[in-house]
N, C-alpha and C positions, 0 to 999 in steps of 0.2 A: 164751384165756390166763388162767390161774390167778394169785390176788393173790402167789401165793408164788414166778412169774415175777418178779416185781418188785424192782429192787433193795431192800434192807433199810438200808445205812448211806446214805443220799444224799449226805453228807459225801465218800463216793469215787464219784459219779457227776459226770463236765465236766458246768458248766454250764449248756456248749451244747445238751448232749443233756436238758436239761428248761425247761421254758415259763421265760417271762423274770419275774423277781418284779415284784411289784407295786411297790414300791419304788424298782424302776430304770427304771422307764416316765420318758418325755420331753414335756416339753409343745409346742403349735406352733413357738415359735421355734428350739426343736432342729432342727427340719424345716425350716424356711425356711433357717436357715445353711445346714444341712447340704448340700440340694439345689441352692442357690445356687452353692455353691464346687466342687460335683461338676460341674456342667452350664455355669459359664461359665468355662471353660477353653482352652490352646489350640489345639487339636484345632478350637475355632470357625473360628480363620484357613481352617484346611481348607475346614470345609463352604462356608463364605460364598465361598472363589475357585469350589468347586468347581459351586456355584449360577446363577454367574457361568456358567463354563464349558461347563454343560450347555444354557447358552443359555432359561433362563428369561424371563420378562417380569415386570417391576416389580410390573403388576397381579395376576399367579402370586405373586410374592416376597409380598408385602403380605399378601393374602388367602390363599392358602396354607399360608403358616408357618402364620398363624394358628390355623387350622381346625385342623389337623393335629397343632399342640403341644397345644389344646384337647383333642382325641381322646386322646392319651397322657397329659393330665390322666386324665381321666376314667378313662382305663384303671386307671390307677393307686389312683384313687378308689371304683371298682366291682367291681374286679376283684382287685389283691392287698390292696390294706390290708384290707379286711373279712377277707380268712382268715389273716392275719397279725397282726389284732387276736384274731378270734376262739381260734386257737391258738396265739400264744405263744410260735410256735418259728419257726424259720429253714424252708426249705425243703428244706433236707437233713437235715433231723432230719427233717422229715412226711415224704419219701420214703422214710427209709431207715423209717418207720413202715409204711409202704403198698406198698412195694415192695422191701421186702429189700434183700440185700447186694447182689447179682448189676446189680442195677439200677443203685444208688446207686454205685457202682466205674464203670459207665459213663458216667452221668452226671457225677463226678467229672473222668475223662479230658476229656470232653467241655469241661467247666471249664478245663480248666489250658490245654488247646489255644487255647480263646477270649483267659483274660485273658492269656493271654503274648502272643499277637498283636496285642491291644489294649497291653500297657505296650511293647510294641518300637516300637510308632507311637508311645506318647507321647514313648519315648527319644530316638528319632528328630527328630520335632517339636522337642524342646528342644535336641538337636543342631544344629539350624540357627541355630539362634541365636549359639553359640559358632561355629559355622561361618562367619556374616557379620561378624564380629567377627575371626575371626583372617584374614576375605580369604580364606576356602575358595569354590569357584567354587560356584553350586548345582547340586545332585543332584536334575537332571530324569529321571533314566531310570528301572529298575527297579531298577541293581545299581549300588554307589557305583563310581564314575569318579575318586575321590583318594582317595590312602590317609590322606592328612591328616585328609579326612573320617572314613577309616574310626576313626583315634586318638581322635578327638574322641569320637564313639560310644561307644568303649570303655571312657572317661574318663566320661562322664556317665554310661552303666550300669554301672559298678561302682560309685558311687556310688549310683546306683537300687537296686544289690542286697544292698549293704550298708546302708542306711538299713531297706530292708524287712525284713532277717535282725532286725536290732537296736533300731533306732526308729521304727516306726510310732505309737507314741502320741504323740512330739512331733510327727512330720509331719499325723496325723490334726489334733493342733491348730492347728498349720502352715496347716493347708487352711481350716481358720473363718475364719482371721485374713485371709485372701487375699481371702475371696467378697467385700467391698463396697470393697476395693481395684482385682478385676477388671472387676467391673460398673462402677467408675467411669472406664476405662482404656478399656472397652468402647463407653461414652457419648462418650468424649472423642475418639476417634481419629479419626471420623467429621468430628465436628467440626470436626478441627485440619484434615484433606484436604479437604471439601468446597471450597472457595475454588480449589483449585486444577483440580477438575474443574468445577465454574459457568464458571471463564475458559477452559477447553477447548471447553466444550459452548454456552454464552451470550455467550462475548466478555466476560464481568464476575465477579467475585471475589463480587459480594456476591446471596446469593440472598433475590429480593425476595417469594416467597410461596409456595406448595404446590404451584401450575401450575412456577415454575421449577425445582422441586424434584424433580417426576414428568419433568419434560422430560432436568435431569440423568441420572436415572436410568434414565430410557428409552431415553437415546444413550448411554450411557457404561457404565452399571454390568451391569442386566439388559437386553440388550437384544430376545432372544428369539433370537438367532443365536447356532448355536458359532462357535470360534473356524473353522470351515470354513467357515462361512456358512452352515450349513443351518438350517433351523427347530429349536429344542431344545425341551425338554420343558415339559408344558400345566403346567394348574391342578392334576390329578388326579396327577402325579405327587411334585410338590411337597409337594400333601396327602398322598401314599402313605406320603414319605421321611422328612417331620418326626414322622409317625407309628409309621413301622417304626422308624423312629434307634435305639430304647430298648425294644422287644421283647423284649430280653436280661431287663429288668428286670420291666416289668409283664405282660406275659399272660405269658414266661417265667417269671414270681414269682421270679424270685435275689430281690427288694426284701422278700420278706419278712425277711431277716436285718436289715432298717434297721426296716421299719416294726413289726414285733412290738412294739418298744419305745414307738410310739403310743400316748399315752394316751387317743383316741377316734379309730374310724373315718372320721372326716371329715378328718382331719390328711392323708389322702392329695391333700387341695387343696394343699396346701404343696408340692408336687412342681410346681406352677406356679412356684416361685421360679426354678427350674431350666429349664421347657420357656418361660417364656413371656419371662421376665425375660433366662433365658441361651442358649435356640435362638432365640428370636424376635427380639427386640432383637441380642443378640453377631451371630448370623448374617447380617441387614440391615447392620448395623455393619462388620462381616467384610469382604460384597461393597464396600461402598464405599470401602475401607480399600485393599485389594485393587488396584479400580480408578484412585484416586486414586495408587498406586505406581506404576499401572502407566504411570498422563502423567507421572507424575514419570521415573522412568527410563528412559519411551522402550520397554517392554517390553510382550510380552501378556502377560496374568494367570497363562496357564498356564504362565510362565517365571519366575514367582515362586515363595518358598516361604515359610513362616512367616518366617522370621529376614526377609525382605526388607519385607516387608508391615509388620510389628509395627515397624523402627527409621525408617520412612518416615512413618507415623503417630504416633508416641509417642517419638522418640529413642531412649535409654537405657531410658529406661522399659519402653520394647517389648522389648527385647531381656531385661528382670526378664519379664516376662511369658511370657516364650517358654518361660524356664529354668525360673523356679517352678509356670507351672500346669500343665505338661509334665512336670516333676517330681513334684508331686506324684499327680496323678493316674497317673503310673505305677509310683509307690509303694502305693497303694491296691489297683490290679488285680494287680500283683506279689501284692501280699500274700495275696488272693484265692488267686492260682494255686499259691502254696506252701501255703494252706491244703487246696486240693485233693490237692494231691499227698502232704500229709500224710495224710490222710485213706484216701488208696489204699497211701501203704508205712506203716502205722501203726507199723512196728518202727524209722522215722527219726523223727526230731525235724522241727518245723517250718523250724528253721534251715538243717536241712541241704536239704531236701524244695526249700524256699527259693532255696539257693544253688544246685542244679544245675538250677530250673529258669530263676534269674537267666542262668545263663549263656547258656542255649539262647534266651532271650529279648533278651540282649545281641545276640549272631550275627544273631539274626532282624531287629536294629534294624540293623544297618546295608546292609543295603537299604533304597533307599526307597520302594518300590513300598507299604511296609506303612501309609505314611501315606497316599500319592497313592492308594489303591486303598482308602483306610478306609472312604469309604461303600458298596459292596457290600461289602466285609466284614462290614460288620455288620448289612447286612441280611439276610446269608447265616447269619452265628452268631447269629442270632433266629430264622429258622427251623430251626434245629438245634436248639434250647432248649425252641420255642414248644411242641410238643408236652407235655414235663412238664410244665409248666406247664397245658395242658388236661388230663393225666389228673389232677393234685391237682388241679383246678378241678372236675371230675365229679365225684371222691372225698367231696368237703366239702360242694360244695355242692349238685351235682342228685342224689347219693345217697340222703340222705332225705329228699327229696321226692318220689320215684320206688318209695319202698320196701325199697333195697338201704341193707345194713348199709356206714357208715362203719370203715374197718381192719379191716376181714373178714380180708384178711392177715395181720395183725395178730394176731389171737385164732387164727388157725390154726396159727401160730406156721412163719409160711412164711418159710425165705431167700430167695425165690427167688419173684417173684411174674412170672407166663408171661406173664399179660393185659400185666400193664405193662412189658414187655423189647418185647412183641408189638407191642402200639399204638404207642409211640413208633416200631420198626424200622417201619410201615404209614405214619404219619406223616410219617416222613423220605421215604420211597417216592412218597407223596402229592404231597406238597410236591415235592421236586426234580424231580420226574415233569413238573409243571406247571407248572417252571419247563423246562425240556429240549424240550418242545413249544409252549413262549410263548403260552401257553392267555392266561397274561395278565400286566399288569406285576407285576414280582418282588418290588415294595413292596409289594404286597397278597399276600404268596404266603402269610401269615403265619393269615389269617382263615379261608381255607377248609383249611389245615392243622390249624388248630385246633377247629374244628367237627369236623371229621370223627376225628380224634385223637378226642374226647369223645364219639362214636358208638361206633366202634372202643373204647376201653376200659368202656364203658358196658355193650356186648353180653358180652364175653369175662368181663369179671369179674362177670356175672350167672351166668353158665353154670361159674364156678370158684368159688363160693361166698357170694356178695358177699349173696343170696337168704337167708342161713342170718339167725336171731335173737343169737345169742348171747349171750342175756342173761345167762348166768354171767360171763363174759366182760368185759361193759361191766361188770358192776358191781364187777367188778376192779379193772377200769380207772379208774371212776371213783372206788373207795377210794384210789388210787396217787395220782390228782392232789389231793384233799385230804390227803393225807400232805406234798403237795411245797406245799402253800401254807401246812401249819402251819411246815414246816420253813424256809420264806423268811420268813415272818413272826416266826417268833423268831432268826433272823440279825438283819433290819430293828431289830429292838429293841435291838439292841447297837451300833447305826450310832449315831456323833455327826450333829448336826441341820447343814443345809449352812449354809451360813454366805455371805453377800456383801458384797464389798469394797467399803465407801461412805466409805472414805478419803478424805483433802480430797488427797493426792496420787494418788490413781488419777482420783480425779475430772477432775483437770488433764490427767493422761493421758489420759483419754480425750477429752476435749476437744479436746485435741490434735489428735489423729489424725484423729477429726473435723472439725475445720477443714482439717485439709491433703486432705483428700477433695474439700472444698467450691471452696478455693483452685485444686484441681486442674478443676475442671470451673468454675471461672469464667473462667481462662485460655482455657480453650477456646472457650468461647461468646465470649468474646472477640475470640479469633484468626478464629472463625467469621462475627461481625458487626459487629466493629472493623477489618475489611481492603480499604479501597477502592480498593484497588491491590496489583498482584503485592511492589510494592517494600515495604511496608508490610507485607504479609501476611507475607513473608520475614522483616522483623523479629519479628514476633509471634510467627510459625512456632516460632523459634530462642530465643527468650524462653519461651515456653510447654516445650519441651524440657527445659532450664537447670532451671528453676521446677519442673515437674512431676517430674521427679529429685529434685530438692530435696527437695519434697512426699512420693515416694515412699519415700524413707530416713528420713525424721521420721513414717512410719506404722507402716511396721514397727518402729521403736525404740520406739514410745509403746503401738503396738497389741499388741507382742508382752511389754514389759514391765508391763503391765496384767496379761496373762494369766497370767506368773510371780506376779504378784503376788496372783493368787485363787486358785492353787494353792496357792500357801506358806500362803494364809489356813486352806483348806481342808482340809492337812495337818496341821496343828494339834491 
């Protein structure tokens, strides 16, 4: 591709379609929020009953998550941030670089399919919440059973799809404000129930050491039987699940649209805020929450659903939980899917793109199958994914080291790249192939999809050009990207310097909010080792509720007008 290929005014090129300036790069705590409030959400309630359900053992739960959210660090740390530091762009700008239109329009589709199914579970999800609140019965089956329910649905995703047409930028801030709100909601519920499953399990309320604690949780929470009584699943699947969970993001690389903005390749540890802070912890947290409803009302777990779980543990407060992190994060993937779609009818606006596929995502939520079925969902839209994700992983990184030119495509000036249409349909082939004959479990289906993905486009795009030099070509290429870093660097010049608000009234605010976080989990440890009796525990129980409400409405008042008030600074 010739330098005179290249746009000439950058001023009318998006963006998105060029590497992210140096100036907008983020430092670690951008990431810890940011991963924080993505990952402890609650969609947790789910996995934690559904952990429960599949008939785990304490000592799987324990050691498991662990390992497993560890491995998806890593992933995330080895695998996307490094090519999402090193180029700059999102994942669909490198594709549509490396694989043309033909590819990227699929891959597109493939997007909107995923996050519409993902934000109809989270609509879903916060549906229940309104649903145990107005006395709607729960929606155990696949297809809702009241149409009360179905209202309610409709009422919160119109809502989801008009915030996502209009305001994503306060809900994105929306969602910072929440992450050390929900982790402390997540600490605390556990808490307030444990007493009540000790006196189920120990004859006593108050648990005396780490052996009563594994005993709780060996009778009651995980026991290693489904609800049928059969043995449920090991160690190795546990490690499979916390590890495939997010597939979508790291060896898929969707994450490089978040992490390009990294100011060092190491920032991908911060993605621990999220697996280890908010799958590891929320999820343990989750099952006991769960079970502790379930002595409470006399129910098995699997007759529960969020809305039941969250006001059993947390009052009021569970039921903020349900609607905000349910909401938000299906305002996020929303947003995703109209970005797709926009992307595929370029002749609509985002908004519209937006709205027709809010719709179809509204419809999809009120079934519930789409939450109760979310963990193979989503290990099945990881293996859909995982494959682009291996050929840009070949592309960048074992290209040249191997000798084959990086965006060979590229420089050939191909719409239309055969290798990569080719290897991902091979990959899909692969992968569902060996899941259809149980070669082996479907939580690892993801590894040998992707190795082989990366053989597969390795061979094909050697044999279609990958072999050629191009050195007319790069050095095109590489006059174009020094063109785009004088042109962001003289924007950068004209930016006012950031500014932060060290006001003696923000200061109080924040203070604020912070105490009522701390007030909030001291009640709990409270409730948890101040209760030497069920009578007792009851008062506490319902003190702690009262209080923790309380708490809740004086953090969002103080945490969210802080945030107004570093905007207003910053607008300035």
């Amino acid at each position: 591709m010739k330098s005179d290929s290249y746009p000439v005014d950058l001023n009318a090129v998006s963006e998105e379609q060029l590497p992210v300036a140096q100036h907008k790069l983020k430092g670690w705590r951008h990431f810890l929020g940011l991963y924080a409030g993505e990952h402890v959400a609650a969609t947790e309630f789910v996995f934690g009953a559904t952990f429960v359900a599949l008939g785990a053992t304490m000592t799987d739960i324990l050691i498991g998550l662990l390992v497993g959210n560890i491995l998806a660090v890593l992933s995330w740390t080895l695998i996307t941030t490094p090519i999402a530091v090193e180029t700059r762009m999102s994942l669909y700008t490198y594709l549509q670089r490396i694989a043309g239109d033909s590819m990227t329009r699929l891959y597109n589709w493939a997007n909107v399919i995923i996050f519409t199914v993902i934000s109809a579970a989270m609509i879903t999800v916060s549906a229940t919440a309104v649903r145990f609140a107005l006395d709607i019965p729960a929606q155990l089956d696949w297809y809702p059973t009241s149409l009360a329910f179905v209202l309610v649905v409709l009422a919160v995703g119109v809502i989801v799809v008009l915030v996502a047409m209009y305001g994503f930028n306060a809900v994105s801030d929306f969602s910072g404000i929440c992450a050390p709100w929900l982790f402390t909601m997540f600490v605390s519920g556990p808490l307030v129930l444990m007493p009540v499953l000790a006196d189920s399990v120990i004859g006593q309320t108050v648990v005396s050491g780490w052996s009563d604690f594994m005993q709780i949780g060996s009778t009651s929470v995980w026991t290693g039987l489904t609800d049928s009584g059969k043995p449920g699943i090991g160690l190795w699947e546990v490690i499979g699940f916390s590890w495939a969970a997010n597939t979508i993001t790291h060896f898929g690389l969707i994450d490089m649209a978040i992490l390009r903005f990294a100011k060092r390749k190491r920032y991908g540890l911060c993605t621990s805020a999220g697996m280890l802070f908010g799958h590891y912890i929320a999820w343990i947290s989750a099952g006991i929450m769960g079970a502790g409803t379930a002595v409470v009302v006399q129910k098995s777990i699997g007759q529960l659903d969020p809305g039941d779980v969250a006001y059993h543990a947390l009052g009021l407060s569970g039921l903020v939980i349900v609607i905000v992190a349910g909401w938000t994060t299906a305002n996020a993937n929303l947003y995703r899917a109209g970005l797709a779609a926009q992307a595929i009818f370029s002749d609509k606006s985002r908004q519209k793109t937006t709205a027709v596929v809010g719709i179809v995502t509204v419809l999809i939520a009120c079934f519930p199958f789409v939450f109760t079925k979310l963990l193979p969902l989503l290990t099945y839209a990881g293996l859909l994914v995982v494959p682009v994700g291996a050929i840009v992983f070949a592309e960048h990184v074992l290209f040249p080291r191997i000798g084959l030119t990086r965006y060979w495509a590229h420089y050939r000036n191909l719409t239309h790249s055969t290798p990569a249409v080719a290897s991902w349909g091979l990959g899909l082939v692969f992968g569902f192939g060996l899941n259809l004959f149980d070669v082996m479990s479907f939580f690892y289906l993801f590894i040998p999809t992707w190795f082989f993905t990366i053989v597969v486009y390795t061979l094909l795009a050697a044999r279609c050009g990958a072999k050629q030099d191009f050195t007319e070509e790069k050095a095109a290429l590489t006059a174009f990207e020094q063109r785009v870093q004088t042109h962001q660097e003289q924007e950068a010049a004209g930016l006012p310097a950031t500014q932060t608000d060290r006001s003696g009234l923000s200061r109080v605010l924040r203070l604020v909010s912070v105490v009522s976080l701390l007030v909030t989990v001291g009640l709990a440890v409270h409730t948890f080792t101040g209760s030497p009796s069920m009578n007792v525990y009851e008062q506490n129980r319902d003190f702690f509720f009262n209080a923790s409400f309380g708490c809740t409405v004086l953090y969002f008042l103080t945490a969210y007008w802080t945030m107004r008030r570093q905007k207003a600074l910053t607008a300035q």
